[in-house]
ROSE-4610 file (N, C-alpha, C; in Angstrom, 1 decimal, always signed):
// ROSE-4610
residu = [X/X/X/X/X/X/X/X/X/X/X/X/X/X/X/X/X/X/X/X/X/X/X/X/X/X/X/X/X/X/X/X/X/X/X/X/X/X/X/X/X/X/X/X/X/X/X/X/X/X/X/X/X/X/X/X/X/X/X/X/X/X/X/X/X/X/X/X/X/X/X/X/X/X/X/X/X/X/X/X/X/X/X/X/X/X/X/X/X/X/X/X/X/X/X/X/X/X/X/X/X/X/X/X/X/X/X/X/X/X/X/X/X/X/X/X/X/X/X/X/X/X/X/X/X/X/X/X/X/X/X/X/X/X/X/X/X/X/X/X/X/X/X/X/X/X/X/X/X/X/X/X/X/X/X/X/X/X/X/X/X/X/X/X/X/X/X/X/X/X/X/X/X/X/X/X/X/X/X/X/X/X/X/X/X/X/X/X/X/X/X/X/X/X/X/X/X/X/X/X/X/X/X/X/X/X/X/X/X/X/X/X/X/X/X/X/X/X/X/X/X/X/X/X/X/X/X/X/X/X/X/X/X/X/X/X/X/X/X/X/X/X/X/X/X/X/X/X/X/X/X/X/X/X/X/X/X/X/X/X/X/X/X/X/X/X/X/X/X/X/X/X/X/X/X/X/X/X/X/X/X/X/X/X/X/X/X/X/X/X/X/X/X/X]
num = [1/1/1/2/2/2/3/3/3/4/4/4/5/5/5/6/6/6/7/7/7/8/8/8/9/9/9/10/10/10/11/11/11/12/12/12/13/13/13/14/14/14/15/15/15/16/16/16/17/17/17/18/18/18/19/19/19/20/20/20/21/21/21/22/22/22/23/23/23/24/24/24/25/25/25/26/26/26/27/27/27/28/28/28/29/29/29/30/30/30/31/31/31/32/32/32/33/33/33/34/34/34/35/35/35/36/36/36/37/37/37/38/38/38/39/39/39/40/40/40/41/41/41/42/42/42/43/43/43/44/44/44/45/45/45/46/46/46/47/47/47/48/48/48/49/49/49/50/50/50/51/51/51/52/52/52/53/53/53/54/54/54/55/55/55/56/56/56/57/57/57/58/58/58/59/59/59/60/60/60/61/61/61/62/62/62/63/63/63/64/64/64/65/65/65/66/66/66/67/67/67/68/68/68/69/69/69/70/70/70/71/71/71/72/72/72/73/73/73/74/74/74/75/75/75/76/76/76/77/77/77/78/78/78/79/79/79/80/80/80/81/81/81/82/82/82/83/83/83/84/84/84/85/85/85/86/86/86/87/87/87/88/88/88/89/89/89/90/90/90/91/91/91/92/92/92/93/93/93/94/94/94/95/95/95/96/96/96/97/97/97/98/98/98]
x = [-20.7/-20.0/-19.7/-19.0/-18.2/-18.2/-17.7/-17.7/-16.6/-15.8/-14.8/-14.6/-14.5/-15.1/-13.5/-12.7/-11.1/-11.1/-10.8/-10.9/-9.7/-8.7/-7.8/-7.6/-6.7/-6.2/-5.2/-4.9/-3.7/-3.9/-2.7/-2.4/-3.7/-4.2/-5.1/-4.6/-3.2/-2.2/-1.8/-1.8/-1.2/-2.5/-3.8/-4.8/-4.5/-4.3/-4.4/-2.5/-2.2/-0.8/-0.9/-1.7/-2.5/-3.4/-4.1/-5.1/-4.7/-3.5/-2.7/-1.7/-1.1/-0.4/-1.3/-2.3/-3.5/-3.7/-3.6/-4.3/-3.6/-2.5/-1.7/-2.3/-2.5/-3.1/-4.5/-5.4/-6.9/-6.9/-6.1/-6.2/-5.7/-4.2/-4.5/-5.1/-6.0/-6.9/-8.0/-8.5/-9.6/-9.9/-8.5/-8.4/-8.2/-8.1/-8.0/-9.2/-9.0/-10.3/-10.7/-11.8/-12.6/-13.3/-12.6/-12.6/-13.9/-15.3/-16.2/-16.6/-16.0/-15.5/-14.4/-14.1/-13.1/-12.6/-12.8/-12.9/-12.9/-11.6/-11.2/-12.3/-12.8/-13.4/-12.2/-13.0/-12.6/-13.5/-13.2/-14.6/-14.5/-15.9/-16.3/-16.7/-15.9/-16.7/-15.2/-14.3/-12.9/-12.0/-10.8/-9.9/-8.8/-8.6/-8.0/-8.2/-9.3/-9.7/-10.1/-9.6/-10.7/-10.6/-11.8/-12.3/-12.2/-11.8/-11.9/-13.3/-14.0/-15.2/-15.3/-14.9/-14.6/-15.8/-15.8/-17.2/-16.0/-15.7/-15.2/-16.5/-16.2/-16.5/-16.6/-15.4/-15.5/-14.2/-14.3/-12.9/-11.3/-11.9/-10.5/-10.1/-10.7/-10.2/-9.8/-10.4/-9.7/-8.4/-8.1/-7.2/-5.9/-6.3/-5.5/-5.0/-5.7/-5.8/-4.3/-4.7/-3.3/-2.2/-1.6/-0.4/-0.2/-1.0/-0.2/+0.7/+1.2/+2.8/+2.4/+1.3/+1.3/+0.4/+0.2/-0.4/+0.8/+2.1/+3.3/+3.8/+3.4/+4.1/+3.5/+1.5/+1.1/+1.3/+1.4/+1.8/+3.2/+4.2/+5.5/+4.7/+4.2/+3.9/+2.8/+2.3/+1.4/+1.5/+2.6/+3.4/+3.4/+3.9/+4.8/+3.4/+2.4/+1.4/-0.2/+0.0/-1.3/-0.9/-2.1/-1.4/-2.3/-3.5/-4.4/-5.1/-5.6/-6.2/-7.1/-8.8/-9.8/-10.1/-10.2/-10.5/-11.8/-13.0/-14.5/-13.9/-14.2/-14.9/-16.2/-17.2/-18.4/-18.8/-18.7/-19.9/-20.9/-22.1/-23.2/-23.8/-22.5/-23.4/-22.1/-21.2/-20.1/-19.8/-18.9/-17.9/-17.1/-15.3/-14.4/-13.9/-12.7/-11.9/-10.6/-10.0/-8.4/-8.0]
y = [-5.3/-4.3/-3.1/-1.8/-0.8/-0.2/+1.4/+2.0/+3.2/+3.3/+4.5/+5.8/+6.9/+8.3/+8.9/+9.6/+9.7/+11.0/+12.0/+13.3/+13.7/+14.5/+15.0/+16.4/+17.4/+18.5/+18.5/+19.5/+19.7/+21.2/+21.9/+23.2/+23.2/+23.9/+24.0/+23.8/+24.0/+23.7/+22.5/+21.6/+20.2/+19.4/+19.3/+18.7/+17.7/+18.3/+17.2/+16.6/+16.8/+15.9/+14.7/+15.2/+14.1/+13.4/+13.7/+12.8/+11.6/+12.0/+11.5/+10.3/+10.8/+10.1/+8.3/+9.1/+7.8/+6.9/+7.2/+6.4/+4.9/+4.9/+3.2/+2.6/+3.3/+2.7/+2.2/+3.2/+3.1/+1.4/+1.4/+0.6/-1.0/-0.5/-1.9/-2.1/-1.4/-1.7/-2.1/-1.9/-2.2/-3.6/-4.6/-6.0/-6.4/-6.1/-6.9/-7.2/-8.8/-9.0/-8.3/-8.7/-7.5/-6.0/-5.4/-4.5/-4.5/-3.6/-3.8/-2.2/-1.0/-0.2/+0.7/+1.4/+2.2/+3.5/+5.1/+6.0/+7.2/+7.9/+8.9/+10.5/+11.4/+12.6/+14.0/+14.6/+16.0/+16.7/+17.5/+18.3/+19.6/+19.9/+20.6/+21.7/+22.0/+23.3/+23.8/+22.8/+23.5/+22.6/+23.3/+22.7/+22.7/+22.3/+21.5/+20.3/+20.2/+18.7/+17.9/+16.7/+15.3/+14.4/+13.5/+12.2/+11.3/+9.9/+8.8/+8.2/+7.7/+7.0/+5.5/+4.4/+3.4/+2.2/+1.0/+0.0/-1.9/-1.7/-3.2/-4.3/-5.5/-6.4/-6.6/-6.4/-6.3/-5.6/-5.2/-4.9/-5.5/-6.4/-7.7/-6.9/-6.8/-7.0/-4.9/-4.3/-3.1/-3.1/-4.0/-4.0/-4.3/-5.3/-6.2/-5.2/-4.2/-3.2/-2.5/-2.3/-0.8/-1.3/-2.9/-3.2/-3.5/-3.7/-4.0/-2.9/-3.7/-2.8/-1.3/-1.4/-0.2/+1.0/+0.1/+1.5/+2.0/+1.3/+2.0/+3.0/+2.7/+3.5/+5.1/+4.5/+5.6/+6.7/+6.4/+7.1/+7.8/+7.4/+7.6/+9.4/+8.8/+9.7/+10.7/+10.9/+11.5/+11.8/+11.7/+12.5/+13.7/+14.4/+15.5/+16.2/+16.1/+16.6/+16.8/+16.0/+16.3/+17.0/+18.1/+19.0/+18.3/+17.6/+17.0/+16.1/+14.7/+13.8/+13.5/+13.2/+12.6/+11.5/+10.2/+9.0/+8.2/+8.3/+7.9/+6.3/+5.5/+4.1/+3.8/+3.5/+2.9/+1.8/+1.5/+0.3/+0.1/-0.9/-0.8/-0.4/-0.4/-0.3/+0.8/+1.6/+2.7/+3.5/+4.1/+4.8/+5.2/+4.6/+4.7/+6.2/+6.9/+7.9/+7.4/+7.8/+7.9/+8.5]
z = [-0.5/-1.4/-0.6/-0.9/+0.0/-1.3/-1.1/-2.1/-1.0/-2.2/-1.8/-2.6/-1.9/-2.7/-1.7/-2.7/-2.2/-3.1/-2.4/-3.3/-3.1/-4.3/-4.1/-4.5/-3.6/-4.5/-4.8/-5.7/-5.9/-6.4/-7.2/-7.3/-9.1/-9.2/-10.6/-11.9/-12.2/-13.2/-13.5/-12.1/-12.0/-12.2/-12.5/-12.6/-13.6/-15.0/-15.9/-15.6/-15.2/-14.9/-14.0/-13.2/-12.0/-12.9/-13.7/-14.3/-14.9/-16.1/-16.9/-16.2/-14.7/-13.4/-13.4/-13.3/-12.4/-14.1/-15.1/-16.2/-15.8/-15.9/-15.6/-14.5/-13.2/-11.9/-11.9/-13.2/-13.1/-14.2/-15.2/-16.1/-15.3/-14.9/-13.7/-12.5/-12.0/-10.7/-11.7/-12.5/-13.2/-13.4/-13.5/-13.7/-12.2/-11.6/-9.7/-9.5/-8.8/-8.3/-7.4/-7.5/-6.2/-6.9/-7.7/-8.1/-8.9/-8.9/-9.4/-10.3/-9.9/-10.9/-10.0/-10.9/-10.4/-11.2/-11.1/-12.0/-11.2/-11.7/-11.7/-12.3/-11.5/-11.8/-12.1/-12.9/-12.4/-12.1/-11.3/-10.9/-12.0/-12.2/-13.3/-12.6/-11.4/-10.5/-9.6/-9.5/-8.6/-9.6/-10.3/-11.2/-10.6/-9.2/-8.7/-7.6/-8.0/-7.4/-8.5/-8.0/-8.6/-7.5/-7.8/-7.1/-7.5/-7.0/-7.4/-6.9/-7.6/-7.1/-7.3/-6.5/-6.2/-6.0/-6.1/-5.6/-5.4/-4.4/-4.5/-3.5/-4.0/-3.6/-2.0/-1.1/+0.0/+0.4/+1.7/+2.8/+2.5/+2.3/+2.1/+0.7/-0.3/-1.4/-1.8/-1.2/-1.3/-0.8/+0.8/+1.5/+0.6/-0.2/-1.2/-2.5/-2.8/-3.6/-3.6/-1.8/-1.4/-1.5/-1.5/-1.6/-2.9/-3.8/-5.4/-6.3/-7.0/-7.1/-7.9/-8.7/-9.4/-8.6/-7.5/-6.4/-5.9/-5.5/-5.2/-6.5/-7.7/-8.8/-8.8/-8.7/-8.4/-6.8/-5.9/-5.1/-5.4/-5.9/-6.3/-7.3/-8.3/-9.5/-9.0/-7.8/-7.3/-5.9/-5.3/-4.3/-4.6/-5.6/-5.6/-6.4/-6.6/-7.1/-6.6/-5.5/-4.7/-3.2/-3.2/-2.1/-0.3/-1.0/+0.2/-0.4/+0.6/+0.4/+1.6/+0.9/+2.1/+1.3/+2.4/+1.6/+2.6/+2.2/+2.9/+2.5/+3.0/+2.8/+3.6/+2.5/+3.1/+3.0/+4.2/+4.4/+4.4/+4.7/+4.7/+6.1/+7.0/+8.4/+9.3/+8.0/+8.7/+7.7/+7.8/+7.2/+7.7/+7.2/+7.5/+6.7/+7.8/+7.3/+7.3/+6.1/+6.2/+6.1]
């Protein structure tokens, strides 16, 4: 199992428009194999961040993740609204940065 922790900003205004952006993406990543949860934060301390807090099955199956079509929708609908992105993936024996 691997677990991905992906924080984003954006401007403090655009928060719940980002939130609202990700509902279609969270609802269909939720049904992909592999996928063991998958859930969007806000932070209750900077109101323009949130996290995605991730748990897949393995490497493979996150990888399988980033090409399905409604991660293209979302990136489309969250281009113009996130100002920076850090994305951890952990393993059991690393952690990758993107």
């Amino acid at each position: 199992m691997i677990f991905v922790v992906a924080t984003l900003t954006c401007a403090p205004e655009k928060r719940d428009e980002l939130m609202a952006a990700a509902q279609p993406c969270i609802t269909a990543t939720r049904r992909e194999s592999g996928c063991i949860s998958y859930d969007l934060n806000a932070s209750s301390t900077d109101p323009g961040t949130a996290v995605f807090v991730e748990r897949w099955q393995s490497r493979e199956a996150l990888q399988r993740h980033f090409g399905q079509p409604h991660m293209a929708v979302w990136r489309e609908a969250s281009g113009k609204l996130i100002a920076s992105r850090t994305v951890e993936i952990i393993h059991p024996e690393q952690v990758e940065t993107l």
